[in-house]
LUMLUMDREN-923569 format. One record per residue: residue in one letter; x, y, z of N, C-alpha, C, O in turn. Coordinates in steps of 0.001 Angstrom, whole numbers, plus 500000, padded with zeros to 6 digits. Atoms other than C-alpha are relative to their C-alpha. Layout:
# LUMLUMDREN-923569
AXYZXYZXYZXYZ
...
END
This chain:
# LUMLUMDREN-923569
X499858498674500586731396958008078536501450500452500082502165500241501062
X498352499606499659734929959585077692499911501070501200498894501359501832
X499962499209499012736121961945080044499264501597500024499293502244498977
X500061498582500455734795965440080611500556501004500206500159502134499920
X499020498774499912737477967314081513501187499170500012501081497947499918
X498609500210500342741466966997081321500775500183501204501298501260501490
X498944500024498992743395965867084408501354501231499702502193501062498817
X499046498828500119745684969297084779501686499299500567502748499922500575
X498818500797499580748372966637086112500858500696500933502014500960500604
X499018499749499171749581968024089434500922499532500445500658498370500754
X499017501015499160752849966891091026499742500426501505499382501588501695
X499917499427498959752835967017094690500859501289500596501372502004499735
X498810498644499586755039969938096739501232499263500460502202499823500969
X498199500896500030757994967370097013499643498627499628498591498045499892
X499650501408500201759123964096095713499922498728500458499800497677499830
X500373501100499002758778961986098644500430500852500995501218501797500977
X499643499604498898758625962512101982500212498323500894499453497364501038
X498964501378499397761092959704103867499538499230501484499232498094501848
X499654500890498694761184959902107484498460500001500907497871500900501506
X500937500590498646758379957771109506499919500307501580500581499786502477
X500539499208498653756992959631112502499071498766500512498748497794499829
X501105500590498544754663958015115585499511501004499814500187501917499341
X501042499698499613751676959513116118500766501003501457501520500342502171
X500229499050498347752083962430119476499512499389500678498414498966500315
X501358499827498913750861961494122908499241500976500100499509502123499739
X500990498574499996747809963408123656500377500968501213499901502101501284
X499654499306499022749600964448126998499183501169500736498053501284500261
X500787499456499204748274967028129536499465501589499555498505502148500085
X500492499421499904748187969845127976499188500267498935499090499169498387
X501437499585500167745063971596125887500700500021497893499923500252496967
X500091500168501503747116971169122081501210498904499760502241498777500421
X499052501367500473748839967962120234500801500443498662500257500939497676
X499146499250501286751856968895117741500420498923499123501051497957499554
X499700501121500598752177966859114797501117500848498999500990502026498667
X498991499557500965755360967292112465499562499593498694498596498863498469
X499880500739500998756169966902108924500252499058500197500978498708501128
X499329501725499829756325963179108092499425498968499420498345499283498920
X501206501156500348754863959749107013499477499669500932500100499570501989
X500825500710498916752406958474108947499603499129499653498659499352498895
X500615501061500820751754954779108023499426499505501080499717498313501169
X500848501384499316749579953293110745498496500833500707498472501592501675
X501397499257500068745968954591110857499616499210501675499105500083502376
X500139500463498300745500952666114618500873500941500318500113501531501085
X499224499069498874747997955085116098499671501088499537500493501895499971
X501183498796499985745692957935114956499132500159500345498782501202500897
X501267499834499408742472956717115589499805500599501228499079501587501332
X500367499601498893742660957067119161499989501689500620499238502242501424
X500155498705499558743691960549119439498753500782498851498471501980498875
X501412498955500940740684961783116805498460499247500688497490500000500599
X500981500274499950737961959752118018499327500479501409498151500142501552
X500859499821498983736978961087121405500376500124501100499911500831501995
X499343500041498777739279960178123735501231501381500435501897501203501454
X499083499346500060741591963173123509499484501823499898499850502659500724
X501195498776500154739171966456122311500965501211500857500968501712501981
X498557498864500285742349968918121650499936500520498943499201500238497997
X499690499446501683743466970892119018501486499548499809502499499627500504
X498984501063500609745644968822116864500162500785498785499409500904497819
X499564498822500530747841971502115467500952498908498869501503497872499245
X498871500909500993749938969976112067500828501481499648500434502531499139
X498968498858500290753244972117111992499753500561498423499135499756497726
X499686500304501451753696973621108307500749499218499732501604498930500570
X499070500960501121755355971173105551499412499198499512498292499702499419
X500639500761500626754067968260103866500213498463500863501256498140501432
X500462500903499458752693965079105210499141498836498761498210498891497958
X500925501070500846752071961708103689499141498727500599499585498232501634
X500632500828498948749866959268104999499425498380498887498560498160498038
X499843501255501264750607955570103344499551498870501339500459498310501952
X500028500782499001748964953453105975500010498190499825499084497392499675
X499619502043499896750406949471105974499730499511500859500350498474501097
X500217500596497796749332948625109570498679498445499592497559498358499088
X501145500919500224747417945637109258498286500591500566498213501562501320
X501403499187499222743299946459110217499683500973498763499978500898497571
X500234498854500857742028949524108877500819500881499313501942500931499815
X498824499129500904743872951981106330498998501398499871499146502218498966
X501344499056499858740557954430107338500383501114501268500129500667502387
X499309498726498956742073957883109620498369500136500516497666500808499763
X501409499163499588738630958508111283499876500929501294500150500647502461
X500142498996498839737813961774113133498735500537500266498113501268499496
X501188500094499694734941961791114959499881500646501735499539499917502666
X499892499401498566735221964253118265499468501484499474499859502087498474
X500771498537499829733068967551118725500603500481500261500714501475499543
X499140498437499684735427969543120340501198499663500079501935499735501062
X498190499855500518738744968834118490499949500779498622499280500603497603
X499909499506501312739777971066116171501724499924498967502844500359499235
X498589500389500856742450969955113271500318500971499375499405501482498726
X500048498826500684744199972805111877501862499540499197502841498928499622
X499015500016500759746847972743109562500746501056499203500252501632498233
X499708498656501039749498975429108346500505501405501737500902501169502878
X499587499042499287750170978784110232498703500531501019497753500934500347
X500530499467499678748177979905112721499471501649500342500144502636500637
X500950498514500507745548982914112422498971500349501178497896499763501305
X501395499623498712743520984540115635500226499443501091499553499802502056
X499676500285498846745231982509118069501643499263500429502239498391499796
X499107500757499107748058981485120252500353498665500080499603497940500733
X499662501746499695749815977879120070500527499970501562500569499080502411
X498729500231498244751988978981123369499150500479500966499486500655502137
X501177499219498579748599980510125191499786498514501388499595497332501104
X499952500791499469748559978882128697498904499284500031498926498240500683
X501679500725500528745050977681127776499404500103499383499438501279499020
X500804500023501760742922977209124872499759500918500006499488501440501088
X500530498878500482742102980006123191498568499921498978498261498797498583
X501009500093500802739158980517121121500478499710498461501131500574497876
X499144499593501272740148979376117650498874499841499012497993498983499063
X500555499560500628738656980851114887499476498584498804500318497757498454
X500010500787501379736897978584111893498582500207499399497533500287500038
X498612500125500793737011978732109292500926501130500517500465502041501204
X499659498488500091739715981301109349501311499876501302501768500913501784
X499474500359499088742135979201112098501526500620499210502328501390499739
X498830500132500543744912979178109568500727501306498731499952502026498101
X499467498449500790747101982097107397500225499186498650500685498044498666
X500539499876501280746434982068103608501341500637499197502158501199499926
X499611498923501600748399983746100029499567501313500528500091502393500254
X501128497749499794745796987104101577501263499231501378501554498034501390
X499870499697498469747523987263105099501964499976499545502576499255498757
X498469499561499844751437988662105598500623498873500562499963498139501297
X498838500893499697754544986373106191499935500291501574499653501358502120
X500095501555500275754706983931108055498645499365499930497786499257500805
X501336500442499878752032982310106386499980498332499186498984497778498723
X500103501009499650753731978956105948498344498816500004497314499011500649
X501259500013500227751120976627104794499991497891500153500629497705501189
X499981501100499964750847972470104607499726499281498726499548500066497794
X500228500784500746750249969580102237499895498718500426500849498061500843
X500163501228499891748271966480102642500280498941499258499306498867498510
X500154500884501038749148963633100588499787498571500626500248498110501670
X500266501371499179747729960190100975499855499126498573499223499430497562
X499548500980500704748952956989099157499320498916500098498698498663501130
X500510501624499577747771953297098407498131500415500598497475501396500248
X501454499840500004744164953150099617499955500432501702499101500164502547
X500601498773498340744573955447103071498924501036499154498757501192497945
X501107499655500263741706957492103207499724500487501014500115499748501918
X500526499385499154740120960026105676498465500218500381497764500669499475
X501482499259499685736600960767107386500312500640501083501272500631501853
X500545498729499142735135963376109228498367499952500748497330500442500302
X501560500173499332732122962503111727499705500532500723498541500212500964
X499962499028499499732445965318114076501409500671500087502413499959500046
X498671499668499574735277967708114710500393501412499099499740501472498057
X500603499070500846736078971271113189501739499424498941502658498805499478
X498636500657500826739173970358110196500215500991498765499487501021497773
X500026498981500686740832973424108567501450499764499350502402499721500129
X499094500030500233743457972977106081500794501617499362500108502526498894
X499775498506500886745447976130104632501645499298499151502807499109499511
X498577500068501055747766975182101563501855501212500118502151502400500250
X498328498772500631751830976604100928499174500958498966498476500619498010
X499968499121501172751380979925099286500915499346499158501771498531499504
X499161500004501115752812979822095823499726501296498960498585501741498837
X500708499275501122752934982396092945499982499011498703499343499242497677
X499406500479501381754302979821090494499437497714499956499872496779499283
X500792501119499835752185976484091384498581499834500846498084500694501574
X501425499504499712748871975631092268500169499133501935500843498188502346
X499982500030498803748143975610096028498636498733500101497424498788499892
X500340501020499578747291972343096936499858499232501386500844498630501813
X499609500334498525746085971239100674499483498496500006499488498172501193
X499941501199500135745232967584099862499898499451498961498928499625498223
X499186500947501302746892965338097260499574498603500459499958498036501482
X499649501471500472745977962016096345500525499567498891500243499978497765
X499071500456501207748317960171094344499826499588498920500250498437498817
X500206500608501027747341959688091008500918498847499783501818498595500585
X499181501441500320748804956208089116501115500694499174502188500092499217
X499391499598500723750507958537086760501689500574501211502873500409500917
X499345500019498849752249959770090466500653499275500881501594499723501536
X499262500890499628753138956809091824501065499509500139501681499839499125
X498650499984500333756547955410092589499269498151499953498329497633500555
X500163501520500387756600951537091184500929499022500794501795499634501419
X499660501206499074757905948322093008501314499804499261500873499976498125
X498831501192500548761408946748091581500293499849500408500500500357501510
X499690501371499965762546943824091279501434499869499330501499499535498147
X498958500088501088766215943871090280500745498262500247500591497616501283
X499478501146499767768361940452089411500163499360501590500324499990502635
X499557500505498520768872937914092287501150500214500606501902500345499640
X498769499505499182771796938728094504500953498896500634500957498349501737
X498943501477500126774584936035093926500781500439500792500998501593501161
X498495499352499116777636935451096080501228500131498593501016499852497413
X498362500462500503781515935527094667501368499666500333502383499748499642
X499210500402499485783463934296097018499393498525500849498323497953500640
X500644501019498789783100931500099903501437499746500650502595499648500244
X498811500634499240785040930557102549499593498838500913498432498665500539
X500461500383499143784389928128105256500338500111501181501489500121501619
X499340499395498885783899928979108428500577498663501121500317497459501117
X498667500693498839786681927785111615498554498923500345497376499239500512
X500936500863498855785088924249113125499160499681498810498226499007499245
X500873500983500693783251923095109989500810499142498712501990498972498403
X499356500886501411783559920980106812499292500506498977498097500625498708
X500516499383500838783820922493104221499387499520498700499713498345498536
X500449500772501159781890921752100633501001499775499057502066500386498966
X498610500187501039783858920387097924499041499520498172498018498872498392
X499239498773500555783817921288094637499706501163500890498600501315501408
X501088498572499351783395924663096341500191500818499413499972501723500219
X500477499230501140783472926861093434498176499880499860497389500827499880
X501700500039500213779584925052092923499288500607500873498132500637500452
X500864499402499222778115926861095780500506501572499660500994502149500632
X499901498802500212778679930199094294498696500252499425498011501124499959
X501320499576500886775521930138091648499170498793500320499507497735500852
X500981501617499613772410927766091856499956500017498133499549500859497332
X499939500482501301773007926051088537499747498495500156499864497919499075
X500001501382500056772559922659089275501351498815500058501332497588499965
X498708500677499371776337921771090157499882500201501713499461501247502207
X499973499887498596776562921244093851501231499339500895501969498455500460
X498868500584499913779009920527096034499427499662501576498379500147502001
X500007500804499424779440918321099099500199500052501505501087500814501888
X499153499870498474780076918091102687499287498781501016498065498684501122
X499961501111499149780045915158105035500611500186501334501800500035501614
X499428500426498477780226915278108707499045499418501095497824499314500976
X501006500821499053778967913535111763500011500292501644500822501211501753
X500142500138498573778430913424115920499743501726500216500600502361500830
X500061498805499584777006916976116063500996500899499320501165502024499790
X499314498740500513779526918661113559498738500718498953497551500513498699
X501112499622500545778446920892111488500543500393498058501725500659497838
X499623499711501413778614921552107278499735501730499538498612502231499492
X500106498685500130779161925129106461500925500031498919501705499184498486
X499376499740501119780224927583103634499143501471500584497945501584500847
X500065498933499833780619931358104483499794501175498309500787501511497663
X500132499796501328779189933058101162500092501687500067499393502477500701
X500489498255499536780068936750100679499773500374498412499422499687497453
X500791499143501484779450939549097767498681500450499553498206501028498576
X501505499570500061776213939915098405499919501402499438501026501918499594
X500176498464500172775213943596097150499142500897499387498816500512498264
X501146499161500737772734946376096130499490501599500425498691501910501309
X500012498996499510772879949774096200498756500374499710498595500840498582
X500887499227499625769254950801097421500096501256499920501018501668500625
X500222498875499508768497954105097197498871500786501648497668500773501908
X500546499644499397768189955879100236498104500949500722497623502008500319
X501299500023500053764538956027101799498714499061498911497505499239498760
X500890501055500756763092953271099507499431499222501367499805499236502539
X500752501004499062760974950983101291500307498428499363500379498194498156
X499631501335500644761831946958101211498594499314499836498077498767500810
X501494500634500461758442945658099618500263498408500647499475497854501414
X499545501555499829760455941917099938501339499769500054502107500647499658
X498771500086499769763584940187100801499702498364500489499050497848501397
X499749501701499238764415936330100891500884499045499722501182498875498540
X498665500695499640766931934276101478499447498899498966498239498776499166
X500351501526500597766400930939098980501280499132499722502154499052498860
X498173501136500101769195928387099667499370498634499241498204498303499456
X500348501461500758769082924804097253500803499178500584502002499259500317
X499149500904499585770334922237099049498582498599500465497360498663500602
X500483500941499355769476918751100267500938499576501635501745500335502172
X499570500726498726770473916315103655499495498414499750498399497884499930
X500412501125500026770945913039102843499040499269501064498194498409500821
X500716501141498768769641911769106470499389501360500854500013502067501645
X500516499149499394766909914120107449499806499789501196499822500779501928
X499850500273498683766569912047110684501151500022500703501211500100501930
X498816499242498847770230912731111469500359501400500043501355501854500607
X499369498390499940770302916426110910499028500343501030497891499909501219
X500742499402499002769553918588113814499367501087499571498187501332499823
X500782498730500601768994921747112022500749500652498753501968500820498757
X499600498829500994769552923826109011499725501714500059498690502379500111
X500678498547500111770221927391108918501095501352499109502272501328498748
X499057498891500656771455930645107305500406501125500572499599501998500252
X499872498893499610772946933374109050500521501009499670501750501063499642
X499809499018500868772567936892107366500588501208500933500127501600502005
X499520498746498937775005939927108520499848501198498634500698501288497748
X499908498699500493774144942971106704501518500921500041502629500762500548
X499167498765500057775843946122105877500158501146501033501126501879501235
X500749499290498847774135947935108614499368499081500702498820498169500083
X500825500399499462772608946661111492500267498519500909501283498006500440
X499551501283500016772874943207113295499393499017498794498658499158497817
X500297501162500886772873939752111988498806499260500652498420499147501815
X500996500930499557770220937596111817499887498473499443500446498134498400
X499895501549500324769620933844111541498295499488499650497355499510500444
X500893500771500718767010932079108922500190498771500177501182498132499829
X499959501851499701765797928406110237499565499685498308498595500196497749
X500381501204500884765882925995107074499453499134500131499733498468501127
X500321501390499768763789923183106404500946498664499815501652498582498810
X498915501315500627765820919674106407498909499181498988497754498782499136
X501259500564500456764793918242103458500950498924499107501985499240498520
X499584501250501047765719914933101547500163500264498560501037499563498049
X499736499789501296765620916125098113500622501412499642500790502064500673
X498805499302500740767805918861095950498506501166500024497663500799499205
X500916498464500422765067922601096195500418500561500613501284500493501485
X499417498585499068764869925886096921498989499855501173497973499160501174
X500157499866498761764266926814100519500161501295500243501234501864500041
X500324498643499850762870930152101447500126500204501512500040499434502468
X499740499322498514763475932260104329499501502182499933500199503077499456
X500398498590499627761802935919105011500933501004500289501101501086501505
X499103499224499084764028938167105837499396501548500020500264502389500257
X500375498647499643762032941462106054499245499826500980499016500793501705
X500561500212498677760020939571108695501370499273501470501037498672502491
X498646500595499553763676938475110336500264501820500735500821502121501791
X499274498544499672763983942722110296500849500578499398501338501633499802
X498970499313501117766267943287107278498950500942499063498446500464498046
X500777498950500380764115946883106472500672500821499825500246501627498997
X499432499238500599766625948755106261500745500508498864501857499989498961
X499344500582501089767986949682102651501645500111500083502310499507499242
X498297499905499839771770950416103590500177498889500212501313498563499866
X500211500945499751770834947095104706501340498936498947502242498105499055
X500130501321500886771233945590101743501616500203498848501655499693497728
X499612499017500858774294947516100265501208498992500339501898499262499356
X499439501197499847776788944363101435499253499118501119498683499498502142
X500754500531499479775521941260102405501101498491500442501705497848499584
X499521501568500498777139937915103651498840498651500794497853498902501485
X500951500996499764775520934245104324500826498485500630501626497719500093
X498469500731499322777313932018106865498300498694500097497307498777500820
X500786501177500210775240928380105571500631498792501078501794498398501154
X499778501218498787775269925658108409498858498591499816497651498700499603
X501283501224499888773464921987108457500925499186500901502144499076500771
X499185500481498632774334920072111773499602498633500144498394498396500159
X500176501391499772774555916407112249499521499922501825500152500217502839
X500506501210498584772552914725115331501079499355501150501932498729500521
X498509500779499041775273913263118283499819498919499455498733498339499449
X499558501500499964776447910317117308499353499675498580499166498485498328
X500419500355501586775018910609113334500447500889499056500875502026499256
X498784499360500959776550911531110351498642500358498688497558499785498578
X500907499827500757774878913248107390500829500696498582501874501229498954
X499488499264501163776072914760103792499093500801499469498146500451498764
X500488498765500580774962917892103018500101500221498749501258500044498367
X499690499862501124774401918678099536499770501951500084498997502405500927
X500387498354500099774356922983098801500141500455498280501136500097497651
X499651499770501313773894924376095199500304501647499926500686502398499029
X499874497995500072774036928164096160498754500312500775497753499599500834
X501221499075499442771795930786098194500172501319498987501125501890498458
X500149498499501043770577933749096159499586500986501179499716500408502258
X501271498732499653768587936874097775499606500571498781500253500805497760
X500683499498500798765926938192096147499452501370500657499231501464501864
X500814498921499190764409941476096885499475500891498971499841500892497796
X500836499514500612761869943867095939500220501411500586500216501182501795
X500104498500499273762135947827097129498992501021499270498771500581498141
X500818498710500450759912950828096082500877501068500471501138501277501655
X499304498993499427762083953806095765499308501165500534498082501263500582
X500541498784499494761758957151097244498546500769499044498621501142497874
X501086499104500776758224958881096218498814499475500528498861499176501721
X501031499971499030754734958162096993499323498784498846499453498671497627
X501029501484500248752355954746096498498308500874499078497256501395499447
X501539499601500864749615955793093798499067499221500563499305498111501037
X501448500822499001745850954877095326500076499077499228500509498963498081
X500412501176500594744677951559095261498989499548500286498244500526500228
X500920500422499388741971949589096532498811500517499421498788501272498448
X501367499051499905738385950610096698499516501491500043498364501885499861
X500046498939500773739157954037096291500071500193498300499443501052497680
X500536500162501415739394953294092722498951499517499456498853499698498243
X501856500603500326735627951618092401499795501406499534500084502498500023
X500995499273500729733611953228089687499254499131498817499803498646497828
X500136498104499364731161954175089540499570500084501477499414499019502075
X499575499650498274730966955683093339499120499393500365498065499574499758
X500675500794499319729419953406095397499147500683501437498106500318501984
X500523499798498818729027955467098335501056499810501228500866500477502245
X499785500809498917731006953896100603501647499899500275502196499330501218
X498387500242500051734886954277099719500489501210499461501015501206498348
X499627498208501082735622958409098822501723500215501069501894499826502225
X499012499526499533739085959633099695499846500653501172500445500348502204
X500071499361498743737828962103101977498511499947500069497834500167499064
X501350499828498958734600962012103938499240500412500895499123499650501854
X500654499057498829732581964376106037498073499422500145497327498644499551
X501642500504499634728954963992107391499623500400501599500430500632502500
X499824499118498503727057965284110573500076501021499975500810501694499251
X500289498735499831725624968142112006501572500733500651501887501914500499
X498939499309499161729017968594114175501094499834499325502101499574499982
X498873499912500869731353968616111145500387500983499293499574501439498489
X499591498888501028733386971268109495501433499795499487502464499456500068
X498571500278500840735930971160106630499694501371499039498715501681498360
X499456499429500433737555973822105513501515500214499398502493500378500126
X498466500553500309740658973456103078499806501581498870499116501853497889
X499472498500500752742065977289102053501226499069498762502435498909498924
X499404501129500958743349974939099126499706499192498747498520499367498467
X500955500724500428742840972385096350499762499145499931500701498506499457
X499762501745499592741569968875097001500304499490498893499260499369498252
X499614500619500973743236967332094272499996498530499978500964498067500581
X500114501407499813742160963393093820499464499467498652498398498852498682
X500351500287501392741892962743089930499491498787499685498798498506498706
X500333501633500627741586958884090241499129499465501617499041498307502025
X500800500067498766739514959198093580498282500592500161497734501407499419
X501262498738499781736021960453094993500045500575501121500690500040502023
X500400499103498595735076963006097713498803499830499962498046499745498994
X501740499786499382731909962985099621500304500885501157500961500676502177
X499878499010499086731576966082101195498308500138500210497475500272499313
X501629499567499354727965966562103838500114501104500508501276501506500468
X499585498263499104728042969839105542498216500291500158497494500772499284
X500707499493499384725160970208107624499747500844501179500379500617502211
X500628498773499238723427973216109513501641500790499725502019501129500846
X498448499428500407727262974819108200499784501186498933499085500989497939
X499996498835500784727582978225106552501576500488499429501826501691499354
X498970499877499929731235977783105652500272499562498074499544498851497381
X499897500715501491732601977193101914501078499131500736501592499428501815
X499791501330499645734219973587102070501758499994499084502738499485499626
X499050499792500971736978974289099116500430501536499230499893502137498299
X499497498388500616738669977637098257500364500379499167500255501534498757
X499290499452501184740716976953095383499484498554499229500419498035498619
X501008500637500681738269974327093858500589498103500206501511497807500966
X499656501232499655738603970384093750500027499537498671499438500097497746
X499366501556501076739829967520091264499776499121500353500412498665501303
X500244501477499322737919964194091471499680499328499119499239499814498078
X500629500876500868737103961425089903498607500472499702498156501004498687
X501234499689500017733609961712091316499999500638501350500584500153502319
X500885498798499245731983964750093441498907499560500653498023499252499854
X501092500115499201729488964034096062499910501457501013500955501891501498
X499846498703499564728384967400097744498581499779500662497836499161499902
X501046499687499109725493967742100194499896500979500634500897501069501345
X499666499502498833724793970361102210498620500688500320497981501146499372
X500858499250499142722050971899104690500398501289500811501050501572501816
X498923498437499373722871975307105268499132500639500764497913500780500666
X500475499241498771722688977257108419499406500598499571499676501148498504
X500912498689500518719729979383108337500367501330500775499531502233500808
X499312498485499711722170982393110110500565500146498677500930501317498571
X499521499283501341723450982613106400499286500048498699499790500245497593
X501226499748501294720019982664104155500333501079499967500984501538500905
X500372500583501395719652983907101662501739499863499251501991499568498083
X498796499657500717723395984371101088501206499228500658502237499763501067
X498783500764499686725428981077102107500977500267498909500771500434497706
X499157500510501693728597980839100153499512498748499630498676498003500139
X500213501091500779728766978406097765501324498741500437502387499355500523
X499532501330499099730673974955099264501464500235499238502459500201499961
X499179500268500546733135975163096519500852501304498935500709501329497713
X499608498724501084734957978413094890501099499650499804501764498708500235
X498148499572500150738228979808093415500286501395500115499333502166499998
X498996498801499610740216982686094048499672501029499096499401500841497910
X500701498969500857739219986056092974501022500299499313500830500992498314
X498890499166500775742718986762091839500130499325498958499709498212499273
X499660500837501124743576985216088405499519500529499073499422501755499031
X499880499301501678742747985573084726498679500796500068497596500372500473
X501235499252500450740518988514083811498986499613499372498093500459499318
X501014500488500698738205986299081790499902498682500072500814497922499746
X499909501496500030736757983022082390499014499400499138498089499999498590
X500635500693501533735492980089079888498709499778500808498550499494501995
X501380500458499567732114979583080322500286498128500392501260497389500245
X499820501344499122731218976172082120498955498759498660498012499047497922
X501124500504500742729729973188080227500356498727501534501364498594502227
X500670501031498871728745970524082903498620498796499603497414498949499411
X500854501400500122727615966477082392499267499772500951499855499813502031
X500949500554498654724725965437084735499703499107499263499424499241498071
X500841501181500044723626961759084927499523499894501343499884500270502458
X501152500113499100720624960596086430499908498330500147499265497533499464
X500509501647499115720833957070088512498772499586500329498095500385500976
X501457500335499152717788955524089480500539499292501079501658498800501224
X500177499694498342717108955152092999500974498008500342500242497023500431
X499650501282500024720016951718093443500903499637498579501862498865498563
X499129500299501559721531951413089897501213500466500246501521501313501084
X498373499233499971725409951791089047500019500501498472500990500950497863
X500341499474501587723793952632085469499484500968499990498520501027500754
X501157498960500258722456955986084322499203500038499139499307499662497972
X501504499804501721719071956809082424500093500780499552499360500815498564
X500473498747500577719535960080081599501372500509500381501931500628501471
X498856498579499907722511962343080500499686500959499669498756500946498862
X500253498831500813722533965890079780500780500569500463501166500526501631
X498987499040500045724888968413078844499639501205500244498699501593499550
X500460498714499640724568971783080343500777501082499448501830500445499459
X499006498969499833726633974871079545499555501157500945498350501289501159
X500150498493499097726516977985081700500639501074499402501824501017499728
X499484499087500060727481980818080404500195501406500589499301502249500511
X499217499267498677729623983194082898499921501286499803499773502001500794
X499783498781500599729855986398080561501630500018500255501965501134500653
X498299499706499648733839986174081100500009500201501385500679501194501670
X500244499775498521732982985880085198499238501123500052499163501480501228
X500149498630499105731405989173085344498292499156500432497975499169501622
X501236500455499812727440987164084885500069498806500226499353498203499427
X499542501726499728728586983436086232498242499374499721497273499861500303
X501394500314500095725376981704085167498740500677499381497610500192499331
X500800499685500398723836984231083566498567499643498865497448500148498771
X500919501188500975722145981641080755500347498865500391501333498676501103
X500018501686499817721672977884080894499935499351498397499162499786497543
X500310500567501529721896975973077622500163498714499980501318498293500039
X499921501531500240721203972363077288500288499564498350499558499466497363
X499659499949501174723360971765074731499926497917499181499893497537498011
X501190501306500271722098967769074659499799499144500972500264499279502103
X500422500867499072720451964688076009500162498945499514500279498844498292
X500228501112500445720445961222076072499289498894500965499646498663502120
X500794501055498718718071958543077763500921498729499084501079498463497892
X499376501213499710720007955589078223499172498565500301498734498492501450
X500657501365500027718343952039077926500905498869500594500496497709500634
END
């Protein structure tokens, strides 16, 4: 089916956010302070949400992205009864009280309604990170704005995304050789790998070198190095007299490091890692040189052949990783929603709007008398459950509103329902609903099934 509504195409509340934070100890006393920041490793969260810690895990205002690469899980799970996550300005209580205070929820955090400072947050989560909620109370409160929409968790659409490049390989243009070796000859040919190569012959433990500089690439600051590798072409006539081959890389920043080569009898390329070596930084990469060595055996002699070393590298500039993974499965399986609640001892409250256009939410909210979304949600797909406290019959809110302030007249609603059978990823039955609102003053006042279709 085409779509039924029109991605409003939010941007996040900044461009990227750069600098990589650790996780807080949970330390001694009764609240844990998390800053603006990235947070990429979902293991150095778990532990303080799941049980062991049962604090209030206060997130300063500003914006927060959460791009988790950690090998393992890329799954934030918070699952503790008496921690409460609050995000934004605090409302009804004390951060500096010498002991917990009672904190209010919903209603922890200051809002657009409540007087300056009311300082507010932004979640954004990249690549296929992803949050649940299995006990614990979790209150977000968005940045006021008058002039954008107040957003307290962002997932990155693809349209949002920052993309991978790949620019040309990274030739030398000079060479020298370094003091104590022999040098190659032609040695112009070890500038490019073209298939001219040039030569070097020595023996009893010397060694064949060629100091290659010009390396260069102005990274933009805060990119991330996706890849980085050294690929030298060379052979060794007498692989049983060489002791070792290697490349040693000195950055622009940072120390140098040394890539082992294979010795190999025939004329290829020969790869070397260098973001697992520790060349992550991108100033890194902004001059580069490559001091090439192959070492004869005591008492054996060997001729080095070299045709050139390149680097190659890959960076992602500054901005944020559009979802991937199993958050994109459709249709919803169940089993992979951006954000996730469930459990009698769960509460989510986001004074905000969950914005996740190419994602799903599954929101449960049981024995809970709380609305779940304030300034409404954006999803792929909507999962909504809830068992409501019977202290708020006959008159729970409703899980999901918007803001009383805004346009004097609203469009009536038309709303797709399909009907799964009990296991299918197929539906039998569509139908189109409209509601008509009266311009908000009668929200629902008629129903109109404006059509149907059984599906075979």
């Amino acid at each position: 089916m085409p779509s039924q509504g029109v991605d409003p195409g939010y941007s996040p509340a900044v461009t990227s956010v750069t600098n990589v934070l650790t996780p807080p100890a949970c330390g001694s006393s009764w609240i844990v302070t998390f800053s603006p920041g990235q947070y990429n490793d979902a293991t150095l969260l778990n532990p303080l949400f799941g049980g062991a810690c049962s604090k209030v895990m206060r997130f300063l205002p500003g914006n927060y992205y959460f791009n988790f690469t950690n090998g393992g899980t890329h799954l934030w799970t918070i699952n503790d009864a008496n921690l409460n996550l609050i995000g934004g300005t605090p409302k009804g209580w004390d951060p500096t009280a010498a002991t917990k205070p009672a904190i209010p929820f919903p209603g922890g955090c200051k809002t657009d309604a409540d007087p300056a400072p009311n300082d507010g947050i932004q979640f954004i989560f990249g690549g296929d990170s992803r949050v649940t909620a299995g006990a614990g109370d979790f209150e977000l409160c968005a940045q006021p704005s008058t002039t954008r929409q107040e957003i307290a968790i962002y997932g990155v659409p693809a349209s949002g995304g920052a993309s991978p490049t790949t620019p040309p390989a990274l030739t030398s243009t000079a060479v020298s050789t370094p003091a104590g070796d022999t040098g190659f000859t032609p040695t112009a040919t070890v500038l490019a790998v073209d298939g001219s190569v040039g030569t070097a012959t020595t023996s009893n433990g010397g060694l064949a070198g060629a100091t290659l500089t010009g390396y260069g690439l102005a990274i933009p600051a805060g990119s991330t190095i996706n890849a980085a590798t050294l690929v030298a072409t060379h052979k060794e006539s007498l692989t049983g007299n060489t002791n070792f081959v290697q490349a040693v890389v000195t950055p622009a920043v940072g120390g140098a490091v040394t890539a082992s080569l294979n010795k190999q009898g025939a004329l290829s390329a020969d790869s070397a890692d260098l973001v697992a070596l520790g060349l992550t930084n991108p100033a890194a990469f902004a001059s580069l040189s490559v001091k090439y060595e192959a070492t004869a055996k005591s008492q054996k002699s060997i001729t080095d052949s070299l045709d050139g070393v390149v680097i190659n590298v890959t960076y992602t500039p500054p901005g944020f990783t559009a979802e991937s993974g199993c958050i994109l499965t459709h249709p919803y399986a169940g089993t992979c929603a951006l954000v996730t609640t469930s459990g009698a001892q769960t509460g989510l409250a986001l004074q905000g709007t969950l914005y996740a256009p190419a994602a799903a939410v599954d929101l449960a909210q049981t024995n809970r008398s709380n609305q779940v979304a304030g300034r409404g949600i954006i999803a792929r797909h909507i999962a909504l459950s809830v068992t409501p406290s019977t202290s708020c019959l006959p008159n729970c809110p409703a899980m999901v509103t918007l803001p009383a302030a805004g346009p004097t007249t609203y469009a009536d609603r038309t709303v797709l329902f399909s009907v799964y059978p009990n296991g299918s990823a197929n539906p039998s039955l569509r139908v189109t609903v409209t509601f008509q609102d009266g311009g908000g003053a009668t929200p629902g006042s008629a129903v109109t099934i404006t059509s149907w279709s059984v599906l075979h």
